[in-house]
N, C-alpha and C positions, 0 to 999 in steps of 0.2 A: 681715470679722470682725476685731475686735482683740483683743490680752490685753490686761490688765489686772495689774501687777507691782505691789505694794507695798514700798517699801524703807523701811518704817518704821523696822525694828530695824537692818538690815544698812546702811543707808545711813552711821550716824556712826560703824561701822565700820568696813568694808572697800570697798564698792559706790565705786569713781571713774566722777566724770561726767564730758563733756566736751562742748560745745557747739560746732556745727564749722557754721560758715555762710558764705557768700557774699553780698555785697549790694551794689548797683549805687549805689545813690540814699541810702543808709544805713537805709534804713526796717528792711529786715532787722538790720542790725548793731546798730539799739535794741534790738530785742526781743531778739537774741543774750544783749546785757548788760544787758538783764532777768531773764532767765534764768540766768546764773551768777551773778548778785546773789541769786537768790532760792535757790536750790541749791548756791552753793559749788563751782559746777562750773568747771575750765578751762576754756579758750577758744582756738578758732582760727579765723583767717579763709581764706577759700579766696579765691586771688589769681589770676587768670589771666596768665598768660605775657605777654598781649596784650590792654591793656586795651579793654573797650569804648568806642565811642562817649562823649559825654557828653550829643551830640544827640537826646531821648527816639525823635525817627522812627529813625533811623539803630543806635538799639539793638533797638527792636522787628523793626525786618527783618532784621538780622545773628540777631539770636534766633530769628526764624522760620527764617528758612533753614539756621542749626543744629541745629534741632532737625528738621526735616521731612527733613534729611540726615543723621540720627544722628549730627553728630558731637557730638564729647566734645573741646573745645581743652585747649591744655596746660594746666596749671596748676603754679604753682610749688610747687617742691618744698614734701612737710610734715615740721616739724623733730618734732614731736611722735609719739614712741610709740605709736600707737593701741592697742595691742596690752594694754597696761596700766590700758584705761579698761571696764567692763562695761556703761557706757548712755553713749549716743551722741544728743546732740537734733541734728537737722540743720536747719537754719536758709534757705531760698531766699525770694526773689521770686518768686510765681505767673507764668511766663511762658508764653504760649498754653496755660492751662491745667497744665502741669508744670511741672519743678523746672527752674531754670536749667542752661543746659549743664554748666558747671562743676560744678557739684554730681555731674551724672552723671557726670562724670569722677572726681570724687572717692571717690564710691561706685565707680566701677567700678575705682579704682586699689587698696582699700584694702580687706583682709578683714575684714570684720563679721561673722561667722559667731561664732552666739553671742552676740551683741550686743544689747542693747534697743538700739531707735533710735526716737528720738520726734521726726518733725517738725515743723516751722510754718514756716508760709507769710503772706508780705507779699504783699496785692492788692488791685487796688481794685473785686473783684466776682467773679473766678473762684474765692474762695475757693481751697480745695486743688485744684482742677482734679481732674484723673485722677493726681497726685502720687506719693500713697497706693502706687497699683498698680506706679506706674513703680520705685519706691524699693523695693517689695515683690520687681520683678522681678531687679531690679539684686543685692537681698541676702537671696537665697530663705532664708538658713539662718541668719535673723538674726529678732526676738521684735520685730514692728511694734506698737506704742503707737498712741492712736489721737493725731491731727496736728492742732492750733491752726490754724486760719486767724483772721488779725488787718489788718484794713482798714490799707492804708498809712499811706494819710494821719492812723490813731489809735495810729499805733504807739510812738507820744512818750508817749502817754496811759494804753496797756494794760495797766499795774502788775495792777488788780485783778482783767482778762480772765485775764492771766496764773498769779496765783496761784491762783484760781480750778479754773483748767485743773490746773495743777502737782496741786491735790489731790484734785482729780477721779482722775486715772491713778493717784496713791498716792504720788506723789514726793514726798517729805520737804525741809519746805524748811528751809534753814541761817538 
């Protein structure tokens, strides 16, 4: 089940966004800065301590076996406030189905409670996976939007997917 938040009126005044992603391949990191082009929203990347692989096999199995082992790796600190932003898009690669590790590091570093958080996801066929639920579990007390899935390989492309989506959920674009 998702809401559904209009920031028609509250948007050009008070309502800050922020776009907070991770992205391997930069697929995600397009659509990040499609997304604060189209909403005027900040922007952070989620950087891992340790980066991955660059070799696609050698990321795929370092991801599986992080994620089948729960972990959450470090990730560099965030200079950014979160505290001061009221909608939150998250931004990952669909990896086996959910969000990149990182991402659940960062969710689980960082209280949303309170928060919209509207995700999308880069993939090239798992759509959102099981995302939705993971992000759900990560930030129980936080207002889940419903989540973009955007084929990687179109993500150069998705201008109109995107705005699209932005005003389907009610999000006011800049």
């Amino acid at each position: 089940m998702f809401a559904t938040v209009c920031f028609s009126s509250v948007a050009n005044a008070q309502t800050r966004s922020l776009v907070v992603y991770f992205s391997h391949s930069g697929n995600t990191e397009s659509v990040a800065q499609q997304i604060k082009s189209f909403t005027g929203a900040d922007i952070l990347e989620i950087i891992p301590e340790k980066a991955y692989p660059e070799d696609y096999q050698s990321v795929v199995d370092q991801a599986k076996a992080e994620i089948n082992a729960g972990i959450k790796p470090a990730i560099k600190p965030c200079i950014t406030d979160i505290a001061q932003y009221d909608t939150v898009f998250i931004g990952s690669p669909c990896w086996w189905a959910t969000i990149a590790p990182p991402v659940a590091t960062f969710l689980s570093e960082h209280n949303l409670s309170g928060k919209t958080i509207v995700p999308f996801m880069t993939h090239e066929g798992s759509r959102m996976g099981h995302s939705e639920k993971e992000i759900r579990e990560l930030c129980p007390e936080s207002v889940l939007l419903q989540g973009l899935p955007i084929r990687g390989s179109k993500a150069r492309q998705a201008a109109p997917e995107i705005k699209k989506w932005l005003q389907e959920i009610g999000v006011t674009q800049h």
